[in-house]
C-alpha positions as CSV (number, residue, x, y, z in Angstrom):
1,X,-4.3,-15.0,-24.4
2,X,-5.4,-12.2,-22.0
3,X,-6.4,-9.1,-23.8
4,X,-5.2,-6.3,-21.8
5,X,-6.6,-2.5,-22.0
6,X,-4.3,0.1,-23.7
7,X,-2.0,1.7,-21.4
8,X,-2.1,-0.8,-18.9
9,X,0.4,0.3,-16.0
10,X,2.8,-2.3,-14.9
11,X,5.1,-1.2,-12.1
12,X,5.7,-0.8,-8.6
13,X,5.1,0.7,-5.7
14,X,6.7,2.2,-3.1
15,X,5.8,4.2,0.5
16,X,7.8,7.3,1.9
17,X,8.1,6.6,5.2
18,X,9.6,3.4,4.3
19,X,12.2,4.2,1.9
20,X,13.2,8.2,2.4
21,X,14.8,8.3,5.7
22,X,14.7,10.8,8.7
23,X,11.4,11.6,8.2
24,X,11.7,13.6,11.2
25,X,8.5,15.5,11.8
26,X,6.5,12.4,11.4
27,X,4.5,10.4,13.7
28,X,6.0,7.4,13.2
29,X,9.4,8.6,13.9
30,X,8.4,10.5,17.0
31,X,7.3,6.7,18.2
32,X,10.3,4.6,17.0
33,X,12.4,5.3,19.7
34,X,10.2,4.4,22.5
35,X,8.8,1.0,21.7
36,X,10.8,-1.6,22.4
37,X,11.4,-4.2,19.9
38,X,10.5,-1.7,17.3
39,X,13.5,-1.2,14.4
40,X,14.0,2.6,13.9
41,X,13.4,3.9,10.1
42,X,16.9,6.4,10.6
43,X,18.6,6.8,6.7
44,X,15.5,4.1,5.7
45,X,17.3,3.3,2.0
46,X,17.9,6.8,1.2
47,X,15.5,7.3,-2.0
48,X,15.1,11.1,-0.8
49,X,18.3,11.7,-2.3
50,X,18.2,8.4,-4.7
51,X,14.9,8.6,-6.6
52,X,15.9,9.1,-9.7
53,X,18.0,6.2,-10.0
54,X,15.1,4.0,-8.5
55,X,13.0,5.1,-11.2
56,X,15.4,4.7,-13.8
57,X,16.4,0.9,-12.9
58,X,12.1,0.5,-13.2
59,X,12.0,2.4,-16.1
60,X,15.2,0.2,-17.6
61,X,13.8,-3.0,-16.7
62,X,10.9,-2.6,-19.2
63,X,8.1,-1.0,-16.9
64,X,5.9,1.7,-17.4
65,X,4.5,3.1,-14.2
66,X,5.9,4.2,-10.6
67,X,3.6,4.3,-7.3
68,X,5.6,6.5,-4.8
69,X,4.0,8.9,-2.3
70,X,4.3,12.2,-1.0
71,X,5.1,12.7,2.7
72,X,2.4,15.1,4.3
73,X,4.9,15.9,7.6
74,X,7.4,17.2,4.9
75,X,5.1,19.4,3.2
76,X,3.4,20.8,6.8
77,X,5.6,20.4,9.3
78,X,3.8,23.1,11.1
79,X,0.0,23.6,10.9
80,X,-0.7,25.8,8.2
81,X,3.0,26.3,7.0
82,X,4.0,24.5,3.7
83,X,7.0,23.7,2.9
84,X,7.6,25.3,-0.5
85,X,10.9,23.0,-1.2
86,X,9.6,20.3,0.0
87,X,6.9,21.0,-3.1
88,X,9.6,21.4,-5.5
89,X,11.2,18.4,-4.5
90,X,8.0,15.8,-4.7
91,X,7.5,18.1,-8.3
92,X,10.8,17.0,-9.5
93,X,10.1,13.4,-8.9
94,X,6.8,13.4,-10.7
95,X,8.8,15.4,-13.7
96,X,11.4,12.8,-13.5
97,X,8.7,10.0,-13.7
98,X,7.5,11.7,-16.7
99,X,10.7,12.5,-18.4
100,X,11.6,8.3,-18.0
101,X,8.3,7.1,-19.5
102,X,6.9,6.2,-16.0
103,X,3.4,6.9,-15.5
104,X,3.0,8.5,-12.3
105,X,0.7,7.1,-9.3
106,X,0.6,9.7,-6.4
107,X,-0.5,8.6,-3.0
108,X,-1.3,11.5,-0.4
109,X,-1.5,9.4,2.8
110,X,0.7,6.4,3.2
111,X,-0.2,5.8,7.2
112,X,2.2,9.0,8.6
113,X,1.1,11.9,9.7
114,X,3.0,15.5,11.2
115,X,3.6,15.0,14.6
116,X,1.4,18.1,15.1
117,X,-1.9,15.9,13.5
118,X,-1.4,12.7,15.8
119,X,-0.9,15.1,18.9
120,X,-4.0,17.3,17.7
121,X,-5.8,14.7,18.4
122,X,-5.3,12.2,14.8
123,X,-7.8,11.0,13.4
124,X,-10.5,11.5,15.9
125,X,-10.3,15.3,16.5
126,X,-13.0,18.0,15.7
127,X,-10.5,19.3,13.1
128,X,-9.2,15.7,11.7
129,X,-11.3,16.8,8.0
130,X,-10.0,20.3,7.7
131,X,-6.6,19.7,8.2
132,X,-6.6,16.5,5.9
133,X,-8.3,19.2,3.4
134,X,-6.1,21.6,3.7
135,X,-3.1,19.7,3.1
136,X,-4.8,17.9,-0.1
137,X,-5.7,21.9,-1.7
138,X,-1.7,22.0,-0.7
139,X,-0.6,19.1,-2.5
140,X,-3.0,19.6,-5.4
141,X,-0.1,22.5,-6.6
142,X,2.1,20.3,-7.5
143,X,0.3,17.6,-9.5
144,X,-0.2,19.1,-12.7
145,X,0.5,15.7,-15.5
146,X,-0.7,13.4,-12.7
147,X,-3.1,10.8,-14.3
148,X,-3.7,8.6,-11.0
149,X,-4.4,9.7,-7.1
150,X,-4.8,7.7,-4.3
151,X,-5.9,9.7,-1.1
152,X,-5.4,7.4,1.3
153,X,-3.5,4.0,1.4
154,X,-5.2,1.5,3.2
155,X,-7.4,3.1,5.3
156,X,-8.3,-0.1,6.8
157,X,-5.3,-0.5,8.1
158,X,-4.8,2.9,9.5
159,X,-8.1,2.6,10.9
160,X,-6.9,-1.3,12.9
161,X,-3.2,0.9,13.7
162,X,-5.4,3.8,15.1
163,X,-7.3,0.8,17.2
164,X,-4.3,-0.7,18.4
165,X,-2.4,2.5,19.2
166,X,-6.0,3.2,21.5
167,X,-5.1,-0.6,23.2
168,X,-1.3,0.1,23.2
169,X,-2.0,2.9,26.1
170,X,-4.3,0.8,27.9
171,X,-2.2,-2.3,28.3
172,X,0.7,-2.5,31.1
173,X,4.5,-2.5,30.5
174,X,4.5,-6.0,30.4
175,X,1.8,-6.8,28.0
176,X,3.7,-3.9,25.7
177,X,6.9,-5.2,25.8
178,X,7.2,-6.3,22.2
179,X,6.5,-3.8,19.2
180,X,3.6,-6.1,16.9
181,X,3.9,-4.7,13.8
182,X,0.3,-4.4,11.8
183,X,2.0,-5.8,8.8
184,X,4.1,-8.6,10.4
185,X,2.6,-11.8,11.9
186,X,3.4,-15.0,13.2
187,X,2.8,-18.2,14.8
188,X,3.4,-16.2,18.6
189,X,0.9,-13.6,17.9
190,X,-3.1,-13.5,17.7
191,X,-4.8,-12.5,14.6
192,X,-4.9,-8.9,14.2
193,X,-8.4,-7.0,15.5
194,X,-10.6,-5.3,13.6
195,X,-10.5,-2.0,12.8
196,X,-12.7,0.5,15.0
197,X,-15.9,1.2,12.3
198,X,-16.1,5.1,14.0
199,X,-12.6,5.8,12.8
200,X,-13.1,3.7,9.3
201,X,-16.4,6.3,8.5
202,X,-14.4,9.2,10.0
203,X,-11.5,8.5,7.1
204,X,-14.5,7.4,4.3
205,X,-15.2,11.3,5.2
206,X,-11.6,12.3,4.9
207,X,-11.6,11.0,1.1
208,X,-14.5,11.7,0.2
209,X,-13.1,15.5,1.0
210,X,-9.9,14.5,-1.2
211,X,-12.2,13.3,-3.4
212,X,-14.2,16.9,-4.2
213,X,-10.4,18.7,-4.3
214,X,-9.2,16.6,-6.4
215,X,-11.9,17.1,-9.0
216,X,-12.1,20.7,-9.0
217,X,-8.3,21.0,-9.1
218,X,-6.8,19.0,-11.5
219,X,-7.5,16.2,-14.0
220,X,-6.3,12.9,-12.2
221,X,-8.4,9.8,-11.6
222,X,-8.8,9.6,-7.8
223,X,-9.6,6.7,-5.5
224,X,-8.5,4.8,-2.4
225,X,-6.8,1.8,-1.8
226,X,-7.9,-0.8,0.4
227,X,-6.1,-4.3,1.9
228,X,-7.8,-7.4,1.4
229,X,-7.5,-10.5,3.3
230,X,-9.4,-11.8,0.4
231,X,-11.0,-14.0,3.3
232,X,-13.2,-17.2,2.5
233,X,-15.6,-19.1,4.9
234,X,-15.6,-22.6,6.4
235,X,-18.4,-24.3,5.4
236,X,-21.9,-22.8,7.2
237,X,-20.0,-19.9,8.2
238,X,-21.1,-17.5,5.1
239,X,-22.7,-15.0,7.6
240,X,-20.0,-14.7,9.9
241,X,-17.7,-13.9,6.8
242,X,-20.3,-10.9,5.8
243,X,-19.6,-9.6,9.2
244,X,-16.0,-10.0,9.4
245,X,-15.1,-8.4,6.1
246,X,-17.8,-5.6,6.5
247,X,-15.6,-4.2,9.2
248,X,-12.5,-4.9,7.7
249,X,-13.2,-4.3,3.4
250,X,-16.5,-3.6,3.1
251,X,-17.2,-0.2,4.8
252,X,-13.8,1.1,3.1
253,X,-14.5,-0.7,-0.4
254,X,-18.4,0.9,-0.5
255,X,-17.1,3.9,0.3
256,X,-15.2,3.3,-3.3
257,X,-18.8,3.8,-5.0
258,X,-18.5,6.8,-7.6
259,X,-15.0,6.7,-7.5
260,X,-12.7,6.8,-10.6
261,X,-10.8,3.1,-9.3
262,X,-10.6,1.1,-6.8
263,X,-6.8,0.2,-5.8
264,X,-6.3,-3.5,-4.5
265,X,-3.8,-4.5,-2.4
266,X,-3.6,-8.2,-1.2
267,X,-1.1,-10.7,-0.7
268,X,-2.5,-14.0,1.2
269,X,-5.6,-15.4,1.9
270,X,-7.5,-16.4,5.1
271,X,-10.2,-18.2,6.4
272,X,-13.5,-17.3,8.3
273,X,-14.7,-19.7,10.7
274,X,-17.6,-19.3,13.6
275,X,-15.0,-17.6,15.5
276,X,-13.5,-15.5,13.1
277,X,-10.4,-15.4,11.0
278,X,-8.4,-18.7,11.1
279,X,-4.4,-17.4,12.3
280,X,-2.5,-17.9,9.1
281,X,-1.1,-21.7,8.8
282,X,2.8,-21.9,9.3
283,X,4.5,-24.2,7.0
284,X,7.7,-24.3,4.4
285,X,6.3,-21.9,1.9
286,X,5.0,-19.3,5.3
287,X,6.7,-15.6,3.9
288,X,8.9,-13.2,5.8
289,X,5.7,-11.8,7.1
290,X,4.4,-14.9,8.6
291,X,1.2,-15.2,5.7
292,X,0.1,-18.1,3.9
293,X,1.7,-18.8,0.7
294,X,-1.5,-17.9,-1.5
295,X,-0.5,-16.3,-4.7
296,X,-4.2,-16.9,-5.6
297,X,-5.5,-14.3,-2.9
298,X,-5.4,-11.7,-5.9
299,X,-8.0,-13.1,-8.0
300,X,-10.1,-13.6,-4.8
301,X,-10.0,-10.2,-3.8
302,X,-10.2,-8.4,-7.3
303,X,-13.8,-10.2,-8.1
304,X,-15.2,-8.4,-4.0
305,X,-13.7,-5.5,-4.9
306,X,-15.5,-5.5,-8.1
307,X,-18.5,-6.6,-7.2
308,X,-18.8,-4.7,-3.8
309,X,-17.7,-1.0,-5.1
310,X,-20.2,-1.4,-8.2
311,X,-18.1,-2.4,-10.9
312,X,-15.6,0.7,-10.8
313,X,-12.4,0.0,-12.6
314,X,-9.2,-2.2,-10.2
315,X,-5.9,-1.1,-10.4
316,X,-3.7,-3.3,-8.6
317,X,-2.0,-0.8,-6.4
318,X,0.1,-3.8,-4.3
319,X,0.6,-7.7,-4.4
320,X,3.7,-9.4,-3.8
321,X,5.3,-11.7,-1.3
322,X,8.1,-11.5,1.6
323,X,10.8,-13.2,0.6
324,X,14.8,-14.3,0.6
325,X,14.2,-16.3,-2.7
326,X,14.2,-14.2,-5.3
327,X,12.5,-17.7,-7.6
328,X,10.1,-18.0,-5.1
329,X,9.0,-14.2,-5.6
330,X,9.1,-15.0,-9.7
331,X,6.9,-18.2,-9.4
332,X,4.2,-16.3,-6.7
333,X,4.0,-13.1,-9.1
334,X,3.5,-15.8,-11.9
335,X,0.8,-17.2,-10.3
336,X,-0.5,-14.1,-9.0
337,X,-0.4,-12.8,-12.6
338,X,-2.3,-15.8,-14.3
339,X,-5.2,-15.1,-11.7
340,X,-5.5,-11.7,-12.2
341,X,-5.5,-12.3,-16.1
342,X,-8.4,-15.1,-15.3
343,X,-10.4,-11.9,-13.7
344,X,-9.2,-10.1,-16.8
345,X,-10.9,-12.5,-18.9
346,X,-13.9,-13.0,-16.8
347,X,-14.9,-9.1,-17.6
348,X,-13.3,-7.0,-14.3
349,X,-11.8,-3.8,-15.9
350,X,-8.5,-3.9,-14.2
351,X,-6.2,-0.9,-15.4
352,X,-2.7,-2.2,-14.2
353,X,-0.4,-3.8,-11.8
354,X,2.0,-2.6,-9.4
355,X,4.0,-4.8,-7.7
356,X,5.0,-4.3,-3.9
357,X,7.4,-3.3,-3.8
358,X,9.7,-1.9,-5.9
359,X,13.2,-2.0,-3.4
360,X,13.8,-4.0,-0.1
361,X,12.7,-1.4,2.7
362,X,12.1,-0.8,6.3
363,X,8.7,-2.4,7.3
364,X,6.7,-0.7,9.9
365,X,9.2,-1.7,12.8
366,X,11.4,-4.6,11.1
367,X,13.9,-4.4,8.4
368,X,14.0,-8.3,7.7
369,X,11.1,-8.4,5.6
370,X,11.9,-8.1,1.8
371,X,9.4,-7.8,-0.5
372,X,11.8,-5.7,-3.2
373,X,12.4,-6.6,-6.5
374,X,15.7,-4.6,-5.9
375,X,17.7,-4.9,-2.9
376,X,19.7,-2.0,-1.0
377,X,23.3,-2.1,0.9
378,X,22.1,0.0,3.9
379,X,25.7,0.9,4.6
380,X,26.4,2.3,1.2
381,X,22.8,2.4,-0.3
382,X,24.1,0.7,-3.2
383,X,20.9,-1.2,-5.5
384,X,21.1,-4.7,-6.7
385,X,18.3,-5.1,-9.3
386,X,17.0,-8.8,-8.5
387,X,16.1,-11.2,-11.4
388,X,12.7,-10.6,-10.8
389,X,12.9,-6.8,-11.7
390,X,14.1,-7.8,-15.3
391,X,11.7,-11.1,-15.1
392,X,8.4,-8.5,-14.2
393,X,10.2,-6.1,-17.0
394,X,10.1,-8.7,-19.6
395,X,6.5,-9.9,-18.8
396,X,5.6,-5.6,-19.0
397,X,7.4,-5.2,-22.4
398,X,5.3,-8.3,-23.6
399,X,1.6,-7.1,-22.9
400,X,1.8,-10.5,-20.1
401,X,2.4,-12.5,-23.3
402,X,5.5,-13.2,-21.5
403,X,3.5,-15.5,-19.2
404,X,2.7,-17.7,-21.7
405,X,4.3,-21.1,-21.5
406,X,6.2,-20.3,-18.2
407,X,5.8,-22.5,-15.3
């Protein structure tokens, strides 16, 4: 059996955006309205006013830990004026975290920005590293107790969203008559491109930055979390593969080095080919999302992630699978699990896993998608714990011993 480390965190994880509702001086909400084919986030699931009985239906279930973040365009709506309720209020859900037995894991940057950043110029403006680093010595009042930080979610996907946002304004009405969501493919669309490398090494900077405040202020652990493809190559094609992933992973997960963890976040798997990445295959078991059915990908990407950020510790910050069927989302977690356990035993220091996510919520553009192991009423905002949130409980309260024997 799988010896785990004390204190491993098993829970789930959520994003703001997705789940607060009318995130109203954000980016993203600035946008929804005019691209067509793009859902609009309105009420989202209502876990502004909800969160503590999210957390208590985790905490119930038999898990220990709680990945939520805190929404930077609600704590500066303006340049250089904080929002000192909005501060009280992400406070009180870290204190209510604690006061259930859930460990706290605060992300910073979940892909929205104030609508003031993204017309300052994003990402790519003179002042992109001061502002981030002013907001960060902001946040950093508030997270007194917190044991786990990620700066940035996925910064290789807000690096490919920056990319395509650049394309977006170049292409004609026609070509942009559909929203393509960066987390949502298909068998209609092409593979995704690859992140622009100038705006990857201007956010390495950025958390790096995070990185130092984060130190000097307070106690937590602090690292980055970075989406794998956990991509594989056809035979012969071993080199293109090194050049793929190094714009996609590798710049982000060597920017990991010196770090306190690395989070992983990976779902399906793909393959590399002398063109590039293979499209996802589309068959029964394709998810919600339009990936492979690859419960496997975990293992895959834990051992690069390892191995490429010099052996700093994994915490599985997402991994889970779009789905109506809630079995289906039991049996992939199952399998995902007894991969990441082989890891386990193979030496990698993996510190937890938190599943994505923890409630059905609105992703990036679509609402169809469900990856929750609760489900909402978005009328009344009612939640219907699924059998999969007491299944991932039971398997939490075990030590994973729970595993053993299941199919």
């Amino acid at each position: 059996m799988t010896e785990l480390i004390p204190g491993f965190l098993w829970g789930a994880s959520t994003a703001p955006h997705q789940i607060e509702g009318n995130n109203v001086n954000s980016d993203w909400w600035a946008h929804e309205p005019h691209m067509p084919g793009m859902a609009r986030s309105g009420d989202a699931i209502d876990s502004y006013h909800r969160y503590a009985e999210d957390m208590r239906l985790l905490a119930d279930a038999g898990l220990n830990s709680y990945r939520f973040g805190i929404e930077w365009a609600r704590i500066e709506p303006a340049e250089g004026h904080a929002s000192r309720a909005e501060l009280a209020h992400y406070r009180r859900m870290i204190d209510t975290a604690l006061g259930l037995g859930l460990t706290p894991v605060v992300t910073l940057h979940h892909f929205t920005h104030p609508r003031w950043f993204t017309e300052g110029g994003g990402w790519t403006g003179d002042r992109a590293i001061d502002r981030f680093r002013a907001y960060v010595e902001t946040a950093t009042r508030i997270l007194d107790g917190v044991e786990w930080v990620c700066t940035i979610n996925e910064p290789n996907m807000l690096a490919l969203m920056a990319t395509m946002g650049q394309a977006q304004q170049e292409r004609s009405e026609e070509d942009a008559a559909r929203w393509m969501s960066p987390t949502v493919e298909g068998a209609a669309r092409p593979v995704l491109p690859s992140p622009d490398p100038k705006i990857g090494r201007r956010l390495a900077e950025a958390h790096q930055a995070a990185r130092e405040i984060l130190k000097e202020r307070t106690d937590a652990k602090s690292g980055w979390t970075v989406a794998s493809q956990a991509l594989t190559p056809t035979p012969g094609n071993e080199e293109k593969l090194r050049e793929v992933r190094y714009v996609r992973e590798d710049l982000y997960l060597e920017a990991a080095r010196g770090d306190d963890f690395i989070g992983v976040q990976s779902y399906s798997s793909q393959a590399v080919d002398e063109n590039g990445i293979v499209p996802h295959p589309q068959g029964p078991d394709t998810t919600l999302t339009g990936n492979a059915y690859r419960p496997d990908a975990i293992g895959i990407a834990v051992r690069h992630a390892w191995e490429t950020t010099g052996r700093i510790p994994v915490l599985i910050t997402e991994n889970g699978i779009a789905t109506a069927d809630d079995a289906q989302r039991i049996a992939y977690t199952s399998a995902a699990l007894r991969h990441l356990f082989d890891a386990v035993d193979d030496g990698i220091d993996v510190r937890g896993y938190l599943h994505w996510s923890a409630l059905d919520n609105y992703e990036w553009g679509h609402w169809e998608p469900t990856f929750g192991l609760i489900a909402v009423d978005r009328e009344t905002f009612e939640r219907h714990p699924k059998p999969s949130l007491g299944w991932l409980g039971e398997v939490a309260r075990s030590g994973g011993k729970a595993l053993e024997g299941s199919a």
